[in-house]
C-alpha positions in Angstrom: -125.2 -37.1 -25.3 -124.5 -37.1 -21.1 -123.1 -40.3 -19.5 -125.1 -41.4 -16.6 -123.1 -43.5 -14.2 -125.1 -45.6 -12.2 -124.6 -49.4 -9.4 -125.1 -52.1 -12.0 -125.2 -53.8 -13.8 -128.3 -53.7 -15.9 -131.5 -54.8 -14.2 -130.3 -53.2 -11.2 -133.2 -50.8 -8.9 -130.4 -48.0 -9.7 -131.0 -48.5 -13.6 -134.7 -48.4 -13.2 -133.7 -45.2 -11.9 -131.7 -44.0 -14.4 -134.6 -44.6 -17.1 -137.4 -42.7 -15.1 -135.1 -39.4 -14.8 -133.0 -39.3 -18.2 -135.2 -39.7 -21.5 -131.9 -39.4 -23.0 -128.1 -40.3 -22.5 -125.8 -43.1 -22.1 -126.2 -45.0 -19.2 -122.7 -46.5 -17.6 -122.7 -49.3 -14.8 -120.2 -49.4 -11.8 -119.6 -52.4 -9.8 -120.0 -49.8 -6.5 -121.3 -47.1 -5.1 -118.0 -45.1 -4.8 -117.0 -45.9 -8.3 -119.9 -44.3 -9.3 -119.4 -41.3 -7.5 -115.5 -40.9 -8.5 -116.7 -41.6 -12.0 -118.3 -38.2 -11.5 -115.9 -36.5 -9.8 -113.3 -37.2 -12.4 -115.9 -36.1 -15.4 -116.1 -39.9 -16.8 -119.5 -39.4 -16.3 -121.7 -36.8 -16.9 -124.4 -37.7 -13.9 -124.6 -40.2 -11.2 -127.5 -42.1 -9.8 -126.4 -43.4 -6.2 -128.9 -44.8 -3.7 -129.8 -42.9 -0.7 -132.2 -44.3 1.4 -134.7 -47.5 1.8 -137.6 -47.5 3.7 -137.2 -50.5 5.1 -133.4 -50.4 5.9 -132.9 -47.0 6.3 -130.0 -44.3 5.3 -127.3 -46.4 2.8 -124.6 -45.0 4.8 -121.5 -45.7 2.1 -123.4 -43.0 -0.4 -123.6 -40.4 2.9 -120.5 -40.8 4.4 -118.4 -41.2 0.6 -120.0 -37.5 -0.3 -119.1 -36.3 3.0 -115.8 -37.2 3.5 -114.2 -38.2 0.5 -116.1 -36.6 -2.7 -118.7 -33.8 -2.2 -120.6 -33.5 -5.6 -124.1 -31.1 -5.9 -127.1 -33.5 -5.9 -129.3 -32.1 -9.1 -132.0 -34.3 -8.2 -133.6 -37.6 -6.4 -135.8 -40.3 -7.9 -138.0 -42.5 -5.2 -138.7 -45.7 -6.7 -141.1 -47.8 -5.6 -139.1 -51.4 -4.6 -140.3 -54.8 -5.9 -138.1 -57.8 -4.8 -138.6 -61.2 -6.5 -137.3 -64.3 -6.6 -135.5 -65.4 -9.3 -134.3 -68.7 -10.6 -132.7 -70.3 -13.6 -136.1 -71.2 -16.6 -134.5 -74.9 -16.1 -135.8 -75.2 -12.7 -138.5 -73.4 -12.4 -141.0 -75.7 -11.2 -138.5 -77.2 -7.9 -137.3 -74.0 -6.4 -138.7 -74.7 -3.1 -136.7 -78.5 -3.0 -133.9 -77.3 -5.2 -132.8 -74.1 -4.1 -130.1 -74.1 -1.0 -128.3 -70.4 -1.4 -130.0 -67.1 -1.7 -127.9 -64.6 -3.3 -128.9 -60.7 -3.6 -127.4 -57.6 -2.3 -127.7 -57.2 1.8 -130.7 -54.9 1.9 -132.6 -56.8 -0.7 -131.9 -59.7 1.4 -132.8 -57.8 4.8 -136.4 -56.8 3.5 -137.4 -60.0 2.3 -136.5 -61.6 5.9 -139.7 -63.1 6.4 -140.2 -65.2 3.1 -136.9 -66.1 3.5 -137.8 -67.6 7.4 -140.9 -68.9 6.1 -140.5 -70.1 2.6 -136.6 -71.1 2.5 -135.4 -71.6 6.4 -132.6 -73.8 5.4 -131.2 -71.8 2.8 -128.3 -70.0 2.8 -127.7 -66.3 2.1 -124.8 -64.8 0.2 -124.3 -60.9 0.0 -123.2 -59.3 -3.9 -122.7 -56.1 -5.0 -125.8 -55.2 -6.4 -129.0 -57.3 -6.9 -128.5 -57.8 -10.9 -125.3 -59.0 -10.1 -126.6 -61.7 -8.0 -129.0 -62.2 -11.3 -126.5 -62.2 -13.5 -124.5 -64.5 -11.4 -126.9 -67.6 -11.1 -127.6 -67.1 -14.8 -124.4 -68.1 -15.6 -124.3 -70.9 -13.0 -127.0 -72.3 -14.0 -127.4 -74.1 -10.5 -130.5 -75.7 -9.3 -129.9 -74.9 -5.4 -129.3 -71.2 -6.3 -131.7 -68.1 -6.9 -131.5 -64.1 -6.6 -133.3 -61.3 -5.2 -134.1 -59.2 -7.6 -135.8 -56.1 -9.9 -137.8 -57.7 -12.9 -136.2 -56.1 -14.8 -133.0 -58.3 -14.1 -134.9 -61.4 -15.1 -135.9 -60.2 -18.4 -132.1 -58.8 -18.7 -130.7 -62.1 -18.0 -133.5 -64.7 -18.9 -134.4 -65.7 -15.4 -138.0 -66.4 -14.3 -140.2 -65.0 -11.4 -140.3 -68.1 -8.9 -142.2 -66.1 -6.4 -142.9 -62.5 -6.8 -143.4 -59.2 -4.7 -141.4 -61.2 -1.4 -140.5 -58.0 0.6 -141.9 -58.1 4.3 -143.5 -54.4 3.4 -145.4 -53.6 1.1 -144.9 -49.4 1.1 -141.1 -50.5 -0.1 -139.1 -47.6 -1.7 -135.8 -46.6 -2.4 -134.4 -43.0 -3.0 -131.8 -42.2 -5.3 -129.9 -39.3 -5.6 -128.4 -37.4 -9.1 -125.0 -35.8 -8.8 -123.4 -33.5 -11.2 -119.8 -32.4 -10.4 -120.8 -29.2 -11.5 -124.3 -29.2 -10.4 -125.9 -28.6 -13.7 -129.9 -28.8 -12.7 -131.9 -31.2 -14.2 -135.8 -31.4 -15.4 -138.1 -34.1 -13.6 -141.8 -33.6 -14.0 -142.6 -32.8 -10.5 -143.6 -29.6 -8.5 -141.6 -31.1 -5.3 -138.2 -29.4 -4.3 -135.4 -30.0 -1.5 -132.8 -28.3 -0.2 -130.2 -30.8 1.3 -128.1 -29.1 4.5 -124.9 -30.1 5.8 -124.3 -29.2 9.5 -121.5 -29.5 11.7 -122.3 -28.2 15.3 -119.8 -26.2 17.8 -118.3 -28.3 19.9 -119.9 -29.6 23.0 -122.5 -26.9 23.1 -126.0 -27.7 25.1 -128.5 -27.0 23.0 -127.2 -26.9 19.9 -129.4 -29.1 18.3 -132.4 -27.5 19.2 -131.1 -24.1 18.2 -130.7 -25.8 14.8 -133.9 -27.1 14.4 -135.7 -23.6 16.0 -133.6 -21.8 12.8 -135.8 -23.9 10.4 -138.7 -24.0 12.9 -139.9 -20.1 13.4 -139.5 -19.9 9.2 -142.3 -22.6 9.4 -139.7 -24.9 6.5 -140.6 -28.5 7.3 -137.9 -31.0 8.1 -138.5 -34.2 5.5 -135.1 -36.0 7.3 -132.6 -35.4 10.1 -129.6 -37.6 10.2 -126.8 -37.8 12.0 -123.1 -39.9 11.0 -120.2 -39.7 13.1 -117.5 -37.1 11.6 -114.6 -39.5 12.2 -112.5 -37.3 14.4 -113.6 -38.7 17.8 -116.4 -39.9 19.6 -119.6 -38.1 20.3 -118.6 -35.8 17.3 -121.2 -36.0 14.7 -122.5 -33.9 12.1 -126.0 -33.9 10.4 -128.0 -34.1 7.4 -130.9 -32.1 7.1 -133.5 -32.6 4.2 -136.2 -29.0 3.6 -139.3 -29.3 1.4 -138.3 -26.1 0.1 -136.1 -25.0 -3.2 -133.3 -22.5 -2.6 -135.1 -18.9 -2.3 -133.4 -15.5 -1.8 -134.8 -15.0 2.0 -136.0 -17.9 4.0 -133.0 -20.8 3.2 -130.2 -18.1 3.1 -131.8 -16.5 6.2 -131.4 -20.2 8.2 -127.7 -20.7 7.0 -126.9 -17.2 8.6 -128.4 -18.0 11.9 -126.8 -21.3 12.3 -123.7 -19.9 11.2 -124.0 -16.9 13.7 -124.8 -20.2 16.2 -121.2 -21.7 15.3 -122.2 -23.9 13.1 -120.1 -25.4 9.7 -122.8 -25.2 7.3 -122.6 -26.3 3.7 -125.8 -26.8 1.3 -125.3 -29.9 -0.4 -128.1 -29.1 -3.2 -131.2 -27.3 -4.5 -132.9 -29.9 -6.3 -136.5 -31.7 -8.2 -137.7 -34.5 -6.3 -139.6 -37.1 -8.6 -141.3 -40.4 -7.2 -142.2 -42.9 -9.6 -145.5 -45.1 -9.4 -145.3 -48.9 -8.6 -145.4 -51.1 -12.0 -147.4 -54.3 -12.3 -145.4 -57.4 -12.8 -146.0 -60.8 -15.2 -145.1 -63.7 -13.0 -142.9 -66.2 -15.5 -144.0 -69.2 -13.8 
């Protein structure tokens, strides 16, 4: 049975994630993101299920920049998961939450996209940043404190006997979260979708005007749509940045292959980070517990 290493603990969005693309296997929580990843790379795990990218926050840049620079490890696959947030409180005081409740505790993007409740709902409150939103769950369950609540999955009530004070308090409604599967060895998976993506790493010549556009024409003229174009800072100097390319398109013998030699021919460090299934799940209807 594989071992799926995934940012808990349980309850977590990541977990959710873990259920919609494994029917089977062992999942295994890490208190990070790179933990996760090394977990992998070491072959503790069998998979890992890292977040990616939010729609409301944007790129998580610790998952980009640790496969970039310090672990590079075939993505298999991505899950997009659509992104409830709700606040949770200790079932002993339910019914106050809006007198009783002084610190906010969730992980900083959860946290970010519920801004507005927070300004309108609780502007006194203080807000305090964990590792994960089911650890900010877990936490206040064991308080057991009146003046605090989490920002969290339903998922991590139910896990840790919390109840839904207030639910679906993200500032956006279209709220999702992309999550991508590694496999040190890249062994593919199966997701019940007829979506693919190619994932590009590109490093351009130094300096060079134009570059970028030469880049983009490679793809362009081959008519392969561009889902995401990224750029992080390569950490040898300023102004020196690579980028991350996302194509709706699986690895083929001709048109991908074709691209990589052009940029190459351009000057360009090119590495394809994976071939892989792209699955997004439908939104779930909650049961508020209050």
């Amino acid at each position: 049975m594989s071992k799926i290493g995934y940012l808990g603990p349980k309850g977590t969005f990541s977990s959710e994630a873990v259920s919609l693309a494994f029917t089977a296997g062992e999942p295994v929580p890490y208190s990070t993101i790179p933990a996760c990843i090394e977990a992998v790379s070491s072959g503790e795990v069998d998979y890992g299920v890292v977040p990616l990218e939010n729609t409301l926050e944007g790129s998580v840049n610790l998952t980009i920049d640790y496969l970039i620079h310090e672990k590079t490890l075939p993505i298999v696959g991505e899950v997009i998961v659509p992104i409830q947030q709700h606040l949770l409180v200790h079932a002993d005081f339910a019914t106050d939450w809006r007198s009783t409740v002084t610190k906010v505790i969730s992980h900083p993007h959860a946290l970010a996209q519920c801004y507005q409740f927070l300004r309108n709902e609780l502007p006194n409150a203080e807000m305090e940043t964990m590792s994960s939103t089911a650890a900010a769950a877990q936490y206040i369950a064991e308080k057991k404190d009146p003046s605090l609540a989490a920002i969290a999955h339903h998922n991590a009530a139910k896990e840790f006997s919390l109840v839904l004070a207030k639910e679906n308090i993200h500032d956006f409604a279209n709220n999702h979260t992309r999550f991508l599967i590694l496999h040190r060895q890249g062994k593919s998976i199966k997701m019940d979708t007829e979506r693919f993506k190619t994932t590009f790493h590109i490093a351009l010549p130094q300096d060079k005007p134009g570059s970028l556009h030469q880049v983009l024409s490679a793809f362009s003229w081959r008519q392969l749509n561009l889902s995401k174009i990224e750029s992080r800072p390569m950490k040898t100097g300023l102004g020196r940045y690579f980028f991350i390319i996302d194509i709706d398109h699986p690895l083929d013998e001709v048109l991908l292959p074709g691209a990589q030699a052009e940029l190459e021919a351009l000057g360009c460090q090119v590495r394809i980070l994976g071939s892989y299934p792209s699955f997004e799940a439908i939104a779930t209807k909650t049961t508020s517990g209050i």
